[in-house]
C-alpha positions as CSV (number, residue, x, y, z in Angstrom):
1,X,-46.7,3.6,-1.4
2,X,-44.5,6.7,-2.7
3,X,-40.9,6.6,-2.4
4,X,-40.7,9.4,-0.2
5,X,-43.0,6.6,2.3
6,X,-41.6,4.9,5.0
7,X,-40.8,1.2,4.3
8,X,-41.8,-1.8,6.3
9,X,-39.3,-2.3,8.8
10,X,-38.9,-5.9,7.4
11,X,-37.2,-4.6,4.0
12,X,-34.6,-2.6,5.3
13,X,-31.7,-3.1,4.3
14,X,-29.0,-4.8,6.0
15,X,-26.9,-3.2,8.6
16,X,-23.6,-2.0,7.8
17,X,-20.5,-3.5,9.3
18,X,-18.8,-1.3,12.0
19,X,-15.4,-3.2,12.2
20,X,-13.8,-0.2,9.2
21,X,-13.9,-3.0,6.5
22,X,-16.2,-2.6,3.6
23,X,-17.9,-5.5,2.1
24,X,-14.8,-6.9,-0.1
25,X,-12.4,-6.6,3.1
26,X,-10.5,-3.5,2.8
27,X,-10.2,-1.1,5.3
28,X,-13.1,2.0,5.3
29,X,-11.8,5.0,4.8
30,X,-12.5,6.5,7.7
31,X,-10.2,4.1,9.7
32,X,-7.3,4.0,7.8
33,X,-4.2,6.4,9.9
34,X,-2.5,9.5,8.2
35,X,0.7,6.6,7.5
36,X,-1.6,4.6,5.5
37,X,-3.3,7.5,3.5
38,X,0.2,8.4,2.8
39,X,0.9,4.9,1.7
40,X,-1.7,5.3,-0.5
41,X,-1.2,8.0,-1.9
42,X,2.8,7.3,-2.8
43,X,1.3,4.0,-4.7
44,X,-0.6,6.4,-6.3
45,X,2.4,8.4,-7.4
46,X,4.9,5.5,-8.0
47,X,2.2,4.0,-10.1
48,X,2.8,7.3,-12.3
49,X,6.0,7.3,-12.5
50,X,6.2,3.5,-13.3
51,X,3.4,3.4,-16.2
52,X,3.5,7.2,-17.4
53,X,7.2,7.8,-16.5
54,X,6.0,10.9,-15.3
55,X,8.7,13.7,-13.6
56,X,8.8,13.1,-9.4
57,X,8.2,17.4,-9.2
58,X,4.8,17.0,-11.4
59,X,3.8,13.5,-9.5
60,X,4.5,15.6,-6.3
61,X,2.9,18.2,-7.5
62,X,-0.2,16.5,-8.6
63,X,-0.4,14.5,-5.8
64,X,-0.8,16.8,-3.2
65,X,-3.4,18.1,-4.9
66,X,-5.6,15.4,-4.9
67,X,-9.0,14.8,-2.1
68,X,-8.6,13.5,0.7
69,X,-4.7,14.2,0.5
70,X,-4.5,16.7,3.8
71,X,-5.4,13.4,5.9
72,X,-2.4,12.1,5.1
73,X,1.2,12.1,6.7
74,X,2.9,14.3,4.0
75,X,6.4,13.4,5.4
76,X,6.1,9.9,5.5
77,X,4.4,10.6,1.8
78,X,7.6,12.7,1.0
79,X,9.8,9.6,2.0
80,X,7.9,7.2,0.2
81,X,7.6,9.0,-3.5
82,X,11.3,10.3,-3.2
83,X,13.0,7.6,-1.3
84,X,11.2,4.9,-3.5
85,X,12.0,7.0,-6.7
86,X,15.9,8.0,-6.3
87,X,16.6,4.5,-4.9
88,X,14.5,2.4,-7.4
89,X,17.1,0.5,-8.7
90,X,18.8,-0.8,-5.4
91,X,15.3,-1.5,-4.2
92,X,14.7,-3.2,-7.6
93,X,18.3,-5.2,-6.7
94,X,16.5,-6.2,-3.2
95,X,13.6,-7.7,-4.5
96,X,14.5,-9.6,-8.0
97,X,16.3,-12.3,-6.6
98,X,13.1,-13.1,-4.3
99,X,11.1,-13.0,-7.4
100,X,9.8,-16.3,-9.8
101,X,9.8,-13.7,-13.0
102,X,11.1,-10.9,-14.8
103,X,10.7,-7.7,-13.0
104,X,9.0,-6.8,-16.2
105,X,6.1,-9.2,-15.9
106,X,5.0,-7.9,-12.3
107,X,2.2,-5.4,-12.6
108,X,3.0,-1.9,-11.9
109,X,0.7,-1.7,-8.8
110,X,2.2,-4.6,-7.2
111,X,5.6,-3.4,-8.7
112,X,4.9,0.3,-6.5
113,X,3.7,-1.7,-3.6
114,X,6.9,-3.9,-3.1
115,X,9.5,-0.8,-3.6
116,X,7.2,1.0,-0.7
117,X,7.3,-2.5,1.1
118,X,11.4,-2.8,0.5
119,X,11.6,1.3,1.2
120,X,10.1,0.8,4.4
121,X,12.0,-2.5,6.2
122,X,15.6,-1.0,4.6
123,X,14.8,2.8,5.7
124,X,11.9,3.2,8.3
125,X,13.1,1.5,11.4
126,X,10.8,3.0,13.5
127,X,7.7,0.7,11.3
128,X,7.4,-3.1,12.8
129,X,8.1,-5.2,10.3
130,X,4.7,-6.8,10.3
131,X,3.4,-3.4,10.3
132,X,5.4,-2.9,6.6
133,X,3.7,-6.6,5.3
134,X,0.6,-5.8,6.7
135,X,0.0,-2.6,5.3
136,X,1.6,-3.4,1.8
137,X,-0.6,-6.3,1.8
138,X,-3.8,-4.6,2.4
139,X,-2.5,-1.7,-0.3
140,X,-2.2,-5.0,-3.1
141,X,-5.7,-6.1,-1.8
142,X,-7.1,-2.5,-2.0
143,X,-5.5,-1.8,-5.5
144,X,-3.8,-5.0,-7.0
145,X,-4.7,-7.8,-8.8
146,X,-7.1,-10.9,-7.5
147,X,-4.0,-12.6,-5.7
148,X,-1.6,-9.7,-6.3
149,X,-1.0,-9.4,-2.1
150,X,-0.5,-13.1,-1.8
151,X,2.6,-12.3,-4.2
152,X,3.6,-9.2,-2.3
153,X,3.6,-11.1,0.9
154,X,5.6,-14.1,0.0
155,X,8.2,-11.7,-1.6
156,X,8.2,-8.8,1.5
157,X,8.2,-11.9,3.7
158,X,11.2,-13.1,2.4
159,X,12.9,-9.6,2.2
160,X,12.3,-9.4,5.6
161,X,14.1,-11.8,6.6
162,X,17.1,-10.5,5.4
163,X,16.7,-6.8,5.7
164,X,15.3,-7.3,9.3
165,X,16.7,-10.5,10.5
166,X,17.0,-9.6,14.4
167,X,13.3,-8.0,14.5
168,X,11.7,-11.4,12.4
169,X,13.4,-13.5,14.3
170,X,12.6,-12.0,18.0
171,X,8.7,-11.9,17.0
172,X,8.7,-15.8,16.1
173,X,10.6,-16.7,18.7
């Protein structure tokens, strides 16, 4: 039998999931919402700026420039890159003290996804707060570390419930 020659149905290989998860869990592409693109596309940016200290106008630039990047909510991108960028060190002040290391010792990836996580609950309102730990999570899982989103979740959990006290408290009660 040639290649090009059908295959007996019983070697087929098996079907693919339709629930938009691939086969390690994160979300296809094809299901993820303009918000999340642009999620992933400012951790793609802060990553930048954080490891090649990169200026904001050439990460922008670059950015936008990138595949895929037109499916993405370029405002809510815009917030993200600059909001995380100019207020790095007060998000920075936010999330040390829920932290069990130097700042320093946290990999840039997670580093990027917390300050979008910490951006998000201090300055996007209109976002759920489960919406902000769910989709920072699946961003560590995505592009983090083995257990990197287990770290990002205990310390965006814990941020909160400071930052969003009210909203935390109203969904568990």
């Amino acid at each position: 039998m040639t290649d090009l020659q059908a295959k007996p149905s019983g070697s087929r290989p098996p079907r693919q999931s339709r629930t938009g998860l691939t086969g390690t869990g994160a979300r296809k592409a094809g299901s993820k919402s303009s918000r999340s693109r642009a999620r992933e596309f400012a951790l793609q940016a802060l990553y930048q700026k954080l490891v090649g200290k990169n200026a904001v106008a050439d990460i922008d630039v670059f950015t936008r420039d990138l595949a895929g990047f037109s499916k993405s909510d370029s405002v809510h991108f815009d917030a993200l890159l600059h909001g995380c960028t100019d207020q790095a060190m007060a998000l920075d002040a936010l999330i040390v003290p829920l932290l069990d290391r130097r700042l320093e010792e946290i990999s840039p990836v997670e580093h990027g996804v917390m300050w979008i996580g910490a951006y998000e609950l201090k300055y996007c309102l209109d976002v759920p707060w489960r919406v902000v730990l769910n989709e920072c999570i699946e961003l560590a899982k995505e592009f983090g570390g083995t257990d990197g989103h287990k770290y990002v979740n205990a310390v965006l959990n814990g941020l909160a419930q400071s930052l969003r006290a009210a909203e935390v408290e109203a969904d568990r009660g």
